[in-house]
C-alpha positions in Angstrom: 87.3 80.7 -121.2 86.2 77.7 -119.0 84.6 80.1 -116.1 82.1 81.5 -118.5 81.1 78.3 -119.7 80.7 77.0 -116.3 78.6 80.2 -115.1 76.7 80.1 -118.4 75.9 75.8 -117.6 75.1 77.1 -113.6 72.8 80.0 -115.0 71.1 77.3 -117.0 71.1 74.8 -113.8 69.5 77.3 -111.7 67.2 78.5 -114.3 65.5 75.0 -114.5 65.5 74.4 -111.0 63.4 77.8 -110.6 60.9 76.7 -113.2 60.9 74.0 -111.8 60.0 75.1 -108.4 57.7 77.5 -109.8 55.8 74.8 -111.2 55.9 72.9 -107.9 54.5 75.9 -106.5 52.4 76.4 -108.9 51.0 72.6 -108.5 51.2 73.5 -105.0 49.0 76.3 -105.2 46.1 74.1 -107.3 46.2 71.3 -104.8 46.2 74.3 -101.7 43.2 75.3 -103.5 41.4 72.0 -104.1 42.3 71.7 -100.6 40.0 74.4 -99.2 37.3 73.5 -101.9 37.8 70.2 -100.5 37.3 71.8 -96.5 34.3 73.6 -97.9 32.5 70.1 -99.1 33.5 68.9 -95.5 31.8 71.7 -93.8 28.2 69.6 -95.3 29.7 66.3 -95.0 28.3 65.2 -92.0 25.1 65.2 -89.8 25.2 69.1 -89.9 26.3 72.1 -92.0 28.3 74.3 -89.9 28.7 78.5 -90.0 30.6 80.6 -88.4 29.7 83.4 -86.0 32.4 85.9 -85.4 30.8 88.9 -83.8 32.6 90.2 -80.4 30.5 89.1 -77.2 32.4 91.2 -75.3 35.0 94.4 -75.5 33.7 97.8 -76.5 31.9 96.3 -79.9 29.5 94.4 -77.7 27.1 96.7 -77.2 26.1 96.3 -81.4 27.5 93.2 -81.9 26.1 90.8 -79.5 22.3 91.3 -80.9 24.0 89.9 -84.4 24.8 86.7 -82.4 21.3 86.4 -81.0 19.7 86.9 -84.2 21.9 84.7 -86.1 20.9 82.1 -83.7 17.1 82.9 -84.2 17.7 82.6 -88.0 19.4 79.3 -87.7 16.7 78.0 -85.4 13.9 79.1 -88.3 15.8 77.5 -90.9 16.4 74.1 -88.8 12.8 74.3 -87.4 11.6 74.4 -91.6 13.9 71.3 -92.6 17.4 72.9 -92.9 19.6 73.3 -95.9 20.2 70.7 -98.3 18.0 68.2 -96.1 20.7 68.8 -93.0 20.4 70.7 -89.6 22.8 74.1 -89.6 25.1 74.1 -86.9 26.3 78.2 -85.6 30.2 77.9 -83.9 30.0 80.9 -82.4 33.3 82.3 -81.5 34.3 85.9 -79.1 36.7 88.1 -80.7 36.1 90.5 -77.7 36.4 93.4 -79.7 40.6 92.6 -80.0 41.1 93.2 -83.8 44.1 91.0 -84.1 42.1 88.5 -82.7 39.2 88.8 -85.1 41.8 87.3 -87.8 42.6 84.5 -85.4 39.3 83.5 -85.0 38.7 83.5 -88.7 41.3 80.9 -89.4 40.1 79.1 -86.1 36.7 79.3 -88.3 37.9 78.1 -91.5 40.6 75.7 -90.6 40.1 74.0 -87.4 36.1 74.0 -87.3 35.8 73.6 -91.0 32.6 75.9 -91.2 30.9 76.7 -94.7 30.9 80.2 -94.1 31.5 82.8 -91.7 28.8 85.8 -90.5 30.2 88.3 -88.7 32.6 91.9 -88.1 31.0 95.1 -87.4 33.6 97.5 -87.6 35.7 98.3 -91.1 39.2 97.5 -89.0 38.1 94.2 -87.7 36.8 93.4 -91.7 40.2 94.3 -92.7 42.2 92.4 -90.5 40.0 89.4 -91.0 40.1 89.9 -94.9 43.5 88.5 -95.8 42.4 85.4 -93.8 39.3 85.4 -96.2 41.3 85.6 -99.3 44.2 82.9 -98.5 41.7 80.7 -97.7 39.1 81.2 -100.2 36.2 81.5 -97.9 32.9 83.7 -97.9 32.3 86.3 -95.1 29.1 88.3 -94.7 29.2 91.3 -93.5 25.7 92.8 -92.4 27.2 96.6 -91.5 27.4 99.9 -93.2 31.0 100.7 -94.5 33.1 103.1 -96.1 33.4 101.1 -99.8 36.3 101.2 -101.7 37.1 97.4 -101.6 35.8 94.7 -103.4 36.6 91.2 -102.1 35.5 88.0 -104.3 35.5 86.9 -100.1 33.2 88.9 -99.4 29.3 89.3 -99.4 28.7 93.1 -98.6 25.1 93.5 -96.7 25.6 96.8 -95.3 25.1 100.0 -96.8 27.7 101.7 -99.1 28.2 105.2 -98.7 25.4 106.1 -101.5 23.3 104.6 -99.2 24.0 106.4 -96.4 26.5 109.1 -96.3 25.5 111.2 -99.2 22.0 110.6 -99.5 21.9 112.2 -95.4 24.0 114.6 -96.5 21.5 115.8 -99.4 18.6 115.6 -96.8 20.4 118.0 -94.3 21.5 120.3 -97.0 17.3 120.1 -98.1 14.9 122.5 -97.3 13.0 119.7 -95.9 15.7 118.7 -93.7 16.4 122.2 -92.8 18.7 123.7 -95.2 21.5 123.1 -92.9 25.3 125.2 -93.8 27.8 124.1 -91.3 29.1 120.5 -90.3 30.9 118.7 -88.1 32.3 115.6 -88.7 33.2 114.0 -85.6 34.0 110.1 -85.4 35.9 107.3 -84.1 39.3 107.0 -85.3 39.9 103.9 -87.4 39.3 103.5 -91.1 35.1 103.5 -91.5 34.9 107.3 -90.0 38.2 108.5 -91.9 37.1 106.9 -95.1 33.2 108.4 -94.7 34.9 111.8 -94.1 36.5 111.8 -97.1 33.8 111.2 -99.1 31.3 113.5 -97.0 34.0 116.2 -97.3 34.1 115.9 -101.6 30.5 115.8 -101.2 30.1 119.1 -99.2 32.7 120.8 -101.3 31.8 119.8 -104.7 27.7 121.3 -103.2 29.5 124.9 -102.6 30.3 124.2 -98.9 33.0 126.1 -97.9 35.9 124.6 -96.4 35.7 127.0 -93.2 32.3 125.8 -92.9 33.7 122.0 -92.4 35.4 120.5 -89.0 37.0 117.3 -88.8 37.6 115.3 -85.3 38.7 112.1 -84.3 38.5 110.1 -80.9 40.1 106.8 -79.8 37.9 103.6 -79.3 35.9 104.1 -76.0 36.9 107.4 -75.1 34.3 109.2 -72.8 35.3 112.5 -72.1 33.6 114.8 -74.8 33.2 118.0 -72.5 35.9 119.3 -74.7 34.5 118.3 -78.3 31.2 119.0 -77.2 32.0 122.9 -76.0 33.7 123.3 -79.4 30.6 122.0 -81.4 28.7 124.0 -79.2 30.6 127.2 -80.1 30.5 126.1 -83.6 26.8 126.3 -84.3 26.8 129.4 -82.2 25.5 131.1 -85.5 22.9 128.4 -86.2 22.7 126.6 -89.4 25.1 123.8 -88.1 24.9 119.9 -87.8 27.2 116.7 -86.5 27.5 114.1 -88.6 28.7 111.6 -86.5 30.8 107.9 -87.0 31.5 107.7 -83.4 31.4 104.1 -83.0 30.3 101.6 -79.7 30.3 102.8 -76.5 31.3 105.8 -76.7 27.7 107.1 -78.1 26.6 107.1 -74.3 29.0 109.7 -73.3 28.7 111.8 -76.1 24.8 112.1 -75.9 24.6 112.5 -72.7 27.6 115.5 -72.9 25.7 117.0 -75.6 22.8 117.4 -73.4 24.5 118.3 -70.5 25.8 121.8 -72.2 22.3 122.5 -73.2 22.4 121.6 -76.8 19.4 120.0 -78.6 18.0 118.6 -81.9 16.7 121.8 -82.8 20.0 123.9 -82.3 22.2 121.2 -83.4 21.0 117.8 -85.3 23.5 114.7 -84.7 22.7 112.6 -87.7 24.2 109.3 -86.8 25.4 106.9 -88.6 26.4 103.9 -86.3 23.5 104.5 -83.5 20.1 102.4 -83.9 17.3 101.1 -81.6 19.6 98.7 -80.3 22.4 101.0 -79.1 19.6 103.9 -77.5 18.3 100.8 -75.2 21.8 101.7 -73.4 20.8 105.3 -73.2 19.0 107.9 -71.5 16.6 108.8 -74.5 14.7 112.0 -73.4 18.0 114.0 -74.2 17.9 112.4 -78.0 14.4 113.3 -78.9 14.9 114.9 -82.3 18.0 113.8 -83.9 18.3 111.8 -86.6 19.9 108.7 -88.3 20.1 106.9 -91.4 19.5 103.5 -92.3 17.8 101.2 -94.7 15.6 99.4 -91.6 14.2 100.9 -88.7 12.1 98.5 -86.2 9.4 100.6 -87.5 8.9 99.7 -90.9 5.4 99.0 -91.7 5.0 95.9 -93.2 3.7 92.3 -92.2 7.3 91.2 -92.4 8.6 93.2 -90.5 5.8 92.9 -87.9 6.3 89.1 -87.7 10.5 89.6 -87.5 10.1 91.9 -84.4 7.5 89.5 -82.8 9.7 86.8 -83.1 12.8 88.7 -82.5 11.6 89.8 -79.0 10.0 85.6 -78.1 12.9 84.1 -79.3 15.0 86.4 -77.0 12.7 85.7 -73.9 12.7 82.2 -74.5 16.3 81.7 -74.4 16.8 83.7 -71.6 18.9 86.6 -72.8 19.7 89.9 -71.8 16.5 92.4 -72.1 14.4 89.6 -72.7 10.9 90.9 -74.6 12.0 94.3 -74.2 14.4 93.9 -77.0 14.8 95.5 -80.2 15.7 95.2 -84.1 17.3 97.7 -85.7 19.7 97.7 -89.4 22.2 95.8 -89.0 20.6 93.4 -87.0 17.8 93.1 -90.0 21.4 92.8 -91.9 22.8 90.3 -90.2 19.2 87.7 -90.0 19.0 88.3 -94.1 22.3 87.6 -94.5 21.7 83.9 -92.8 18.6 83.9 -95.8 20.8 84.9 -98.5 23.7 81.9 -98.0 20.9 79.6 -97.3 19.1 80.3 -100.6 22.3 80.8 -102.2 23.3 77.1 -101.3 19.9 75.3 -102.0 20.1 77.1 -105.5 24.0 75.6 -106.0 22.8 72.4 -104.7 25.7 72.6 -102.2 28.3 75.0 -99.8 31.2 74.4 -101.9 31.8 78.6 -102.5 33.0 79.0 -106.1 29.4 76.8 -106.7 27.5 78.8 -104.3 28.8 82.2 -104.8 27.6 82.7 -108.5 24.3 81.2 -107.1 24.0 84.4 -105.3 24.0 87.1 -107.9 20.6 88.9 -108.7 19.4 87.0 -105.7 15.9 88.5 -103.8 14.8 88.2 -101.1 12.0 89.5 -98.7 13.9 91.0 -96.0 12.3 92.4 -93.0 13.0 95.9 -94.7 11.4 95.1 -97.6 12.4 93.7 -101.0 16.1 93.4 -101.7 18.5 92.5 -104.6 22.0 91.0 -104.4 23.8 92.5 -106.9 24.7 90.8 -110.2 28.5 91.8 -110.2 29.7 93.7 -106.7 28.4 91.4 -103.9 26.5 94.1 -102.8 22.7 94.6 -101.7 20.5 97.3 -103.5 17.8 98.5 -101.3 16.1 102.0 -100.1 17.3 104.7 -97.6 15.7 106.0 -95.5 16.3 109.1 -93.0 14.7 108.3 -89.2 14.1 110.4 -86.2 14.7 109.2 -82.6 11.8 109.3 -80.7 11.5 109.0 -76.6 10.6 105.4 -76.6 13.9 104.7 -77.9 12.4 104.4 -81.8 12.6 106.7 -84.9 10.3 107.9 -86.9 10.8 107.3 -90.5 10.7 111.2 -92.3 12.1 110.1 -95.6 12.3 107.4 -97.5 13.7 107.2 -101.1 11.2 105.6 -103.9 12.7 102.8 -104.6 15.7 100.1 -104.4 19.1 102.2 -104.3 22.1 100.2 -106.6 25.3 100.1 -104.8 28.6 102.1 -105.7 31.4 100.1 -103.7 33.8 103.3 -105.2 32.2 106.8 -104.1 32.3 108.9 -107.7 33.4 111.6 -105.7 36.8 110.1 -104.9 37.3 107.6 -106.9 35.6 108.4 -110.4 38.2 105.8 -112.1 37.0 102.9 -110.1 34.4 100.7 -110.4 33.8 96.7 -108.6 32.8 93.7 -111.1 33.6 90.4 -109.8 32.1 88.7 -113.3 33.4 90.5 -115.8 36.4 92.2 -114.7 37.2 89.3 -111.6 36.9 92.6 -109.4 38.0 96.2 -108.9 39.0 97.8 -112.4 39.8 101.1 -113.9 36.7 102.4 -115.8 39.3 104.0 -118.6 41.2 100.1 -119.2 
């Protein structure tokens, strides 16, 4: 009768000393959390605010990434040059993630913990954001993230500039599919294998189905990070759009755009056979290519370099001085292009976002950036009021032999953003204020 008793009084021990180590933990966790809030203040505490800059300056990624850097640095020079933030100088600690993904998450906590930055501006692909996000979360700090993306997350870490996929994917799609854009039947997904391309297939796939595509009518392909050989993929697209009708939509990613063009040419196929609408090539990746072979194929965006408008005009100018002064690559020859414009409004965005808080600490700041506008080189954009997403137009462009597109279509207005396609995920919706993020539509 005794053991009972004494497993009963040992039950009861151990049961208090969990509680009681759940509340340490639990105390643990607040001051963890002061802690970073704590870190944050620090970030302002001194002579200067510091940011991070986490864009790969070298690796396969760093022939779209390194322009983010540069204009980064243009954006902080503007700001310092007009008095600062919160009557301080901002400082950039730019760090190289070369394009290493496991690296990018290193850097991040570099970032956060050692050089005690306010924020952080950078990633371009979807599995560097991913890798970096946990860091993000456990740490309660505030990427931006200037680049088009698959959706289907919604990080309270997180400030979403690039496009979702109803502001790109689907709304190229429609244009294709238009008798303006040429009624086209057939398409070929081809894209970089990693989670943006697999993700925008999905979604492009529902799309074309649920339009009466036919599933025959639909192929899928995937290549590694920098491959280069696409005689293969290319004699199969070729072969493809035999019977006319066809297009590429294409997610290939980096470097390996140079290749593929240039093999797409090589077997004698064109724009008006075969259409590549891109959705990872801009002005700033065509400087690295041979552009008489892309005249003709298309792109979408919500910037192109040729925007008309005196913002715009003014961003380019100084874009292209502040580049020559400094001495870098390309010089006055360089270009702007989306997520470039991305990347310099998302520098505008904190910055206003701060001043309106009255300080960098990020649950103070963050709420201080919902319904946010600003004037963006593109035009007029809204942050949103509940997904950390921007609403702004798309638009459809046309590569031109200079190396610049031609804007054909534009949509009327701002676009909202859908962080969860409808077409895949109907049940989902992203609300960081009233729901404190992702949530089922049905709860």
């Amino acid at each position: 009768m005794k053991t009972p008793f004494k497993s009963k009084t040992l039950y009861k021990f151990l049961s208090l000393m969990l509680a009681a180590g759940l509340l340490f933990s639990s105390c643990s966790g607040s001051k963890d959390s002061a802690s970073e809030q704590e870190k944050s203040a620090e970030a302002a505490s001194g002579e200067t605010i510091k940011i991070g800059v986490l864009h790969s300056l070298s690796g396969t990624m760093a022939i779209s990434e390194v322009s983010l850097k540069d204009v980064i640095e243009m954006a902080v020079e503007e700001i310092n040059a007009s008095g600062g933030v919160l009557g301080k100088k901002v400082e950039p600690v730019i760090v190289d993630p070369a394009s290493d993904w496991d690296l990018f998450a290193e850097k991040s906590k570099e970032l956060i913990l050692d050089k005690k930055v306010a924020a952080v501006f950078g990633c371009w692909t979807s599995v560097s954001r991913k890798s970096v996000l946990p860091v993000f979360e456990e740490h309660n700090s505030l990427l931006f993230y200037p680049v088009q993306y698959e959706g289907e997350e919604c990080s309270a870490n997180v400030i979403y500039s690039g496009a979702t996929p109803n502001q790109q994917l689907i709304p190229a799609a429609e244009y294709l599919m238009s008798e303006k854009g040429g009624g086209y039947k057939k398409f070929y997904l081809l894209g970089t294998d990693y989670v943006f391309p697999r993700t925008a297939n999905k979604i492009l796939k529902a799309f074309l189905l649920s339009k009466g595509v036919p599933k025959e009518n639909i192929i899928e392909e995937y290549t590694p990070f920098h491959h280069q050989d696409y005689q293969t993929i290319v004699s199969k697209v070729k072969k493809f759009a035999a019977g006319g009708k066809a297009c590429v939509l294409s997610t290939v990613n980096g470097d390996s755009n140079v290749p593929f063009y240039k093999e797409f040419a090589n077997q004698g196929l064109t724009a008006a056979m075969c259409p590549i609408m891109a959705f990872s090539v801009a002005e700033d990746e065509l400087r690295s290519m041979d552009t008489e072979f892309l005249v003709g194929h298309l792109a979408a965006w919500n910037y192109y370099q040729s925007v008309e408008s005196p913002e715009n005009k003014l961003f380019v100018e100084n874009f292209k001085k502040f580049c020559e002064k400094k001495g870098l690559p390309g010089g006055k020859s360089r270009v702007t292009d989306d997520p470039i414009c991305w990347a310099y409004t998302d520098i505008y965005l904190w910055k206003n976002a701060v001043e309106k808080a009255g300080t960098t600490e990020i649950e103070k700041m963050r709420p201080a950036l919902y319904g946010l506008e600003f004037k963006s080189p593109g035009g007029l954009v809204k942050m949103s009021e509940k997904n950390h997403h921007l609403a702004k137009p798309v638009m459809i462009g046309e590569i031109r032999s200079d190396g610049q597109f031609d804007i054909i279509w534009k949509t009327d207005g701002l676009v909202e953003p859908e962080p969860w396609s409808k077409l895949t995920s109907p049940d989902k919706d992203c609300d960081h204020v009233s729901h404190g993020g992702t949530y089922t539509l049905n709860d």
